[in-house]
N, C-alpha and C positions, 0 to 999 in steps of 0.2 A: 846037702848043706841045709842047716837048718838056722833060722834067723831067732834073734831074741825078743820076741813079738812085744812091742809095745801100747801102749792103752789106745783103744780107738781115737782121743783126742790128740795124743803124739802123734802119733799114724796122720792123722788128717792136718795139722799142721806143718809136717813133713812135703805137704803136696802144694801148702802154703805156696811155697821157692817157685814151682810152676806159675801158680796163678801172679806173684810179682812180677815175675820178670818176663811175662808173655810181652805185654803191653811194647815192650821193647823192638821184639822180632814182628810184631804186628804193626805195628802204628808206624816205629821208625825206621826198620829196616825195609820193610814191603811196602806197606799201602800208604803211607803219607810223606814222613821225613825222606824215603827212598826218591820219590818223583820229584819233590821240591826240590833237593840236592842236584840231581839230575837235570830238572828244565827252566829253575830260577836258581839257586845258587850259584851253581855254574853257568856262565853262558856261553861258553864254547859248545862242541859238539860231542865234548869227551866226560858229560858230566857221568855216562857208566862210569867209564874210565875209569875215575879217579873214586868212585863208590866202589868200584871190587877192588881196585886197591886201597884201601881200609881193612877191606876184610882177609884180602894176601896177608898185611904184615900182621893184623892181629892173628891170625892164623900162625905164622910162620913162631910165635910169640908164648901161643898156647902149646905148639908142636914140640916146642926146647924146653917150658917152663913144666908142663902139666904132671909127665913122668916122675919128674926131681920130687916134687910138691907134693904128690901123691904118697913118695915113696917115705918122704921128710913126716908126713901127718899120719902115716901108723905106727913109725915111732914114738912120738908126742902125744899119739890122740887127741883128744876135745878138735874135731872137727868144726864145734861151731866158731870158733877164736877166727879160724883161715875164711868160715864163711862171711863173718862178720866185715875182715879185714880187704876181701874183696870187693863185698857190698859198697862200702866207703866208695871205694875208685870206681864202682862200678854208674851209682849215683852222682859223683862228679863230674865222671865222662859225660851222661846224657844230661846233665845241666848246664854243660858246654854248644848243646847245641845252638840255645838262644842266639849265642851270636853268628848264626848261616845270616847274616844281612843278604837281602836281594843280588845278586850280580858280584858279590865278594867282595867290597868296595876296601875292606881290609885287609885282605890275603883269603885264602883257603886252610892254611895252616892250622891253626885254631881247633878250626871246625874238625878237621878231620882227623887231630889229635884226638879230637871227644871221642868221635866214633871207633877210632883202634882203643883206646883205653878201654870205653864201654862194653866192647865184642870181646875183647882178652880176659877183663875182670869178669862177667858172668859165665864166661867159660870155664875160667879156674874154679870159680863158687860152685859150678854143676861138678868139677870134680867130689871136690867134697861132699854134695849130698845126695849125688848120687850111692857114696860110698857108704851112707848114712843107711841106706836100703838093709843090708844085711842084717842092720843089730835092731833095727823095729817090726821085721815081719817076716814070716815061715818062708820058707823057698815056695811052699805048696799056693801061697797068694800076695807073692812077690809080683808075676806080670798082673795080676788087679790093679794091685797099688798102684805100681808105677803108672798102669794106664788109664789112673783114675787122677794123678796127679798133673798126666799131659792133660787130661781130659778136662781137667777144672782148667788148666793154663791156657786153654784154647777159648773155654767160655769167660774165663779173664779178659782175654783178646777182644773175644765178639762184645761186654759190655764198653770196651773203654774204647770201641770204634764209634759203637752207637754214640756214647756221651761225647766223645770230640766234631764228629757229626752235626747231632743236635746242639750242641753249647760254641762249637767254636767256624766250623767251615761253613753251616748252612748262615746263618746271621751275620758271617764275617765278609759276606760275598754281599751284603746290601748296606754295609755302613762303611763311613770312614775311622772311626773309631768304634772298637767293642771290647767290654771290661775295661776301658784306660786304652787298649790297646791299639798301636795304628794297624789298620788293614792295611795300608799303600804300602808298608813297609813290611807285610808278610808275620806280622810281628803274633798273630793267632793262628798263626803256624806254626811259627818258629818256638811256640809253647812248648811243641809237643815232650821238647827233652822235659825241661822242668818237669812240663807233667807226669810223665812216667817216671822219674827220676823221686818224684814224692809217690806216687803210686806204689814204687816199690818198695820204698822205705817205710810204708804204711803196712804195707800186707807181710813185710816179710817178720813182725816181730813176732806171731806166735809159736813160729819155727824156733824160735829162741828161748819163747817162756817154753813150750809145752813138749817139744820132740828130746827125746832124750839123747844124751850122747855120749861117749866112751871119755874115762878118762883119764886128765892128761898125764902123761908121764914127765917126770922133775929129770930132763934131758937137755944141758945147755943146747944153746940154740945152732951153736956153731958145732955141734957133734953131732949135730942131727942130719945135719947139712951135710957132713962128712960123710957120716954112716948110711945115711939115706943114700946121696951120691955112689956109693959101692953096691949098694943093697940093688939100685938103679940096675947098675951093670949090671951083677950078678943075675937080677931079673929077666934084663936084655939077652945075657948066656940061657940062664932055664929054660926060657923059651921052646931051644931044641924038646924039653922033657913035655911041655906045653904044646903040643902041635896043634890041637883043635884050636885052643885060644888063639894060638898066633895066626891060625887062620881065618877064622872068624875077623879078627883086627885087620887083614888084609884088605877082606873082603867089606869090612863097613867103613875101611878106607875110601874104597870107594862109593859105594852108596851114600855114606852119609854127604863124600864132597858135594853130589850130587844135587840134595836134599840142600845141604846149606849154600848153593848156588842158587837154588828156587827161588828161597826167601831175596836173597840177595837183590836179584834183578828182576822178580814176575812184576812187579811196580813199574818197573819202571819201563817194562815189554807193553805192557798194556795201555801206556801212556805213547811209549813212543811209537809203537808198532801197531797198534791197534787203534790209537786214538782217540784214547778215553780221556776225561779233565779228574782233576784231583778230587772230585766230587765223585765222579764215575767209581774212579779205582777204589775208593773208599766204602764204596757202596758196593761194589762188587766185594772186599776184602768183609764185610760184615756176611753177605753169605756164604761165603766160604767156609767162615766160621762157625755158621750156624749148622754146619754139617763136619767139620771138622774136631769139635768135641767132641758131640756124640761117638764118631768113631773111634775117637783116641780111647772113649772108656772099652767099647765094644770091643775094640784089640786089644784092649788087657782081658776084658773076659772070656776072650778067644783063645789068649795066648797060655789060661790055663786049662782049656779043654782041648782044644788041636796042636798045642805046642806054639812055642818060640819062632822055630824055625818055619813052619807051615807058615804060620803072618808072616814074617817077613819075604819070604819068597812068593804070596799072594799079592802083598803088597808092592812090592816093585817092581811086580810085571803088570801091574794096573798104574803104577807112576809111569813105566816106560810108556804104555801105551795112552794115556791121559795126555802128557807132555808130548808125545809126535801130534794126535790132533792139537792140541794148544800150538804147536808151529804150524799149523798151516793156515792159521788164521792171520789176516793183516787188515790193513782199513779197506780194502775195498774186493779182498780173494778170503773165500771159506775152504777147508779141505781141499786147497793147495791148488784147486783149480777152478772153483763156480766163483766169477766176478757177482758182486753185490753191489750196491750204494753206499757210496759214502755216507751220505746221510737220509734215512724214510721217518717221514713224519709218522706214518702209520705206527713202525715200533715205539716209537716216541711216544703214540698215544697206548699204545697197548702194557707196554712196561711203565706207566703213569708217568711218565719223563724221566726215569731213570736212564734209560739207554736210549740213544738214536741211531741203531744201524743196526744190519741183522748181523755183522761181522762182533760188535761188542756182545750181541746176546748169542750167541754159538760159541763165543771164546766165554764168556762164565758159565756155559753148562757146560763146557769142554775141562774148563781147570776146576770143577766141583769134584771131579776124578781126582784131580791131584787134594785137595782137601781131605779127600774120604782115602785115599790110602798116605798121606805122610803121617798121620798120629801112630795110627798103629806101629808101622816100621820103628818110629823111635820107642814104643811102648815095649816091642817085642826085642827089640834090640837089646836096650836097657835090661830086661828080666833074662834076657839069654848071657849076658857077660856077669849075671849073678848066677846063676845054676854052674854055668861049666868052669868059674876061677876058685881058686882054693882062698878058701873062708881066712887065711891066716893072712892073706896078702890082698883084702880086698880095695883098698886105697889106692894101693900101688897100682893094682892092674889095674882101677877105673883112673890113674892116671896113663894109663896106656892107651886107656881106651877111649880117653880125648885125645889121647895122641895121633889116635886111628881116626878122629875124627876130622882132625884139624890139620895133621901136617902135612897134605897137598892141598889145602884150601887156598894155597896159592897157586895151584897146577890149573882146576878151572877156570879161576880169574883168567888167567895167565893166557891160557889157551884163547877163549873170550876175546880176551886186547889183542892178541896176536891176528885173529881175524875181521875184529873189528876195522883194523890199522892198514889191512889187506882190501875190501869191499867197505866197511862200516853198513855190515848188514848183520843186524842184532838177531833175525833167525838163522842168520848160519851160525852165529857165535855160540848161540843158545845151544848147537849137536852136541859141543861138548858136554855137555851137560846129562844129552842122552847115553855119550860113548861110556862115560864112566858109571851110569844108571845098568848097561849090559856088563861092562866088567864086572859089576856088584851082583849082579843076578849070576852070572858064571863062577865065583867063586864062592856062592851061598852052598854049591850045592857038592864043595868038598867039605861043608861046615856039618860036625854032629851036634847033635841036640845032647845027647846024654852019652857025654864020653866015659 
């Protein structure tokens, strides 16, 4: 397969799309908006709960829509129209957060319309540009790109931690008002949508001036729909012709549920189960980051010297094994068996007040492993569903291949509540998470790299 390389400037505002919409999976899914929702939003004891269900029904949302969408936008072309039109919903969702008022004084409704809307819309948009990979860069430095594009989107991450940090949680915890804003009412927390929600619509325009894109074909809309729709099926049939792809899609079925479980709930594992304050988790989610770029580019440069398939089968048996130690840590047990303190002044001084307990600083050099192997996986993933799909149907299959990624994103949820509802023990909930991390490594390894 050979792409139609675009100018270094297209090429690099292409990766743009990462660097926007990180802010999202960082700030508000994981390490901020994720705990708030969790242990002030809600006040019951279901605020998981009701955060993996968000990302069940957006899940179940991209699982039906993504395929169609896919298949509808290489009839049509001009991918950036559907990016754009995403973007919109995607930006309204996270400006809906504002109103998480403390304790839900409103409903919850609201709120967590924002959050299905936000997780559906930048999913569809990743269809789209992901599919954009093909027509600006060679096959031969496809996984670069790509792992250059997770790789800015992770250091996206880590600045807009550090700035909500420095500008908003560290000042907001000694006044009653900061910017205008009430503290007592959460309310430089409750920023964080807006903020991302302009972050993204800031970063994502040079993808618009500068990345080039195919174009559009003069296809009523409603024939698109149609023919798309058949083309779908017909898709869903070749498949049989397609074995490698449709195994591969199997198999990052589960992997990625796994991966998109992480993000999901490590916020709020660390808050609830380990015992960290939203200052903690925030500071721990900045080093993460700070290890978690760099690797995402390293496995795109990996991914064109050892292959595709070698990262991601490196990497998820270092996610598997990253994530079993990350379960055996809780507030006062390491490695599943050595009781520790709750609380030692000692680490407190040694980690400058960052951390109080030797259980919080063994669980962030325990999930620094998951840091340093999730980029890659999505880097190598990404550049291996471009090598092995036919160049004429690349929309379509990368809408398959959110489809692979998202349509049992309500299976772990799912699983998760089931056990929660049984014990409400957030490390048993979390196995799931491992089970589907071994299905994924088991079926990587009927996956070729070069069919």
């Amino acid at each position: 397969m050979t792409g139609l390389k675009a100018s270094r400037l297209g090429r690099l505002s292409w990766t743009m799309f990462d660097w926007a919409n990180q802010p999202f999976y960082t700030l508000i899914m994981t390490f901020v908006f994720g705990v708030y929702f969790a242990d002030v939003f809600i006040t019951g004891d279901d605020g998981a709960q009701k955060f993996t269900m968000t990302q069940t029904i957006s899940g179940i949302a991209i699982a039906i829509l993504s395929p169609a969408l896919g298949s509808i936008s290489d009839l049509r072309g001009n991918h950036k129209i559907w990016i754009a039109f995403w973007s919109l919903l995607f930006v309204i969702g996270m400006a809906l957060l504002w109103y998480a008022y403390p304790g839900a004084p409103n409903g919850i409704w609201l709120v967590m319309f924002g959050l299905i809307l936000a997780s559906a819309a930048v999913g569809f948009a990743e269809v789209f540009n992901n599919s954009m990979l093909t027509n600006i860069e060679t096959s031969k430095n496809m996984g670069l790109l790509s792992g250059l594009g997770y790789g800015l989107g992770y250091i996206a991450g880590l600045i807009a931690l550090i700035l909500f940090l420095i500008f908003f949680v560290w000042p907001g915890s000694n006044t009653d008002f900061l910017y205008g804003l009430s503290t007592a009412n959460y309310e430089h927390i409750r920023v964080i949508g807006p903020f991302c929600a302009a972050w993204y619509a800031i970063f994502i325009i040079p993808l618009f001036l500068f990345t080039p894109d195919t174009k559009s074909n003069p296809i009523p809309i409603f024939s698109s729909v149609v023919e798309g729709t058949k083309n779908l099926i017909n898709t869903f049939k070749e498949l049989k012709n397609f074995k490698n792809v449709f195994t591969f899609l199997i198999a990052r079925l589960f992997f990625q549920d796994a991966l998109n479980a992480l993000f999901v709930i490590g916020g709020i594992y660390a808050s609830q189960v380990v015992g960290m304050t939203l200052t903690q988790v925030l500071i721990q989610g900045i080093i993460l980051n700070l290890f978690a770029g760099p690797s995402s580019i390293l496995g795109g440069y990996l991914n064109d010297r050892i292959g595709s398939k070698n990262v991601i089968n490196i990497s998820l048996w270092g996610l598997l094994i990253s994530g079993l130690l990350a379960l055996s840590v809780d507030k006062n047990t390491i490695f599943y068996f050595i009781e520790v303190e709750v609380f030692s002044s000692r680490v407190e001084t040694l980690t400058l007040g960052m951390f109080n307990s030797i259980s919080q600083v063994v669980h962030t050099l325990v999930v620094i492993g998951i840091a340093i192997f999730y980029g890659p996986t999505q880097t190598a993933a990404r550049a291996l569903m471009v090598k092995i799909s036919p160049p004429e149907k690349a929309t379509e299959f990368f809408g398959l291949y959110a489809f692979a990624g998202k349509s049992t994103s309500w299976l772990v949820p799912g699983l998760m509540s089931l056990i929660l509802l049984i014990d409400n023990n957030l490390q048993h909930a979390m196995l799931a998470i491992m089970l589907f991390n071994i299905l994924g490594i088991v079926a990587m390894m009927f996956v070729r790299e070069n069919d």
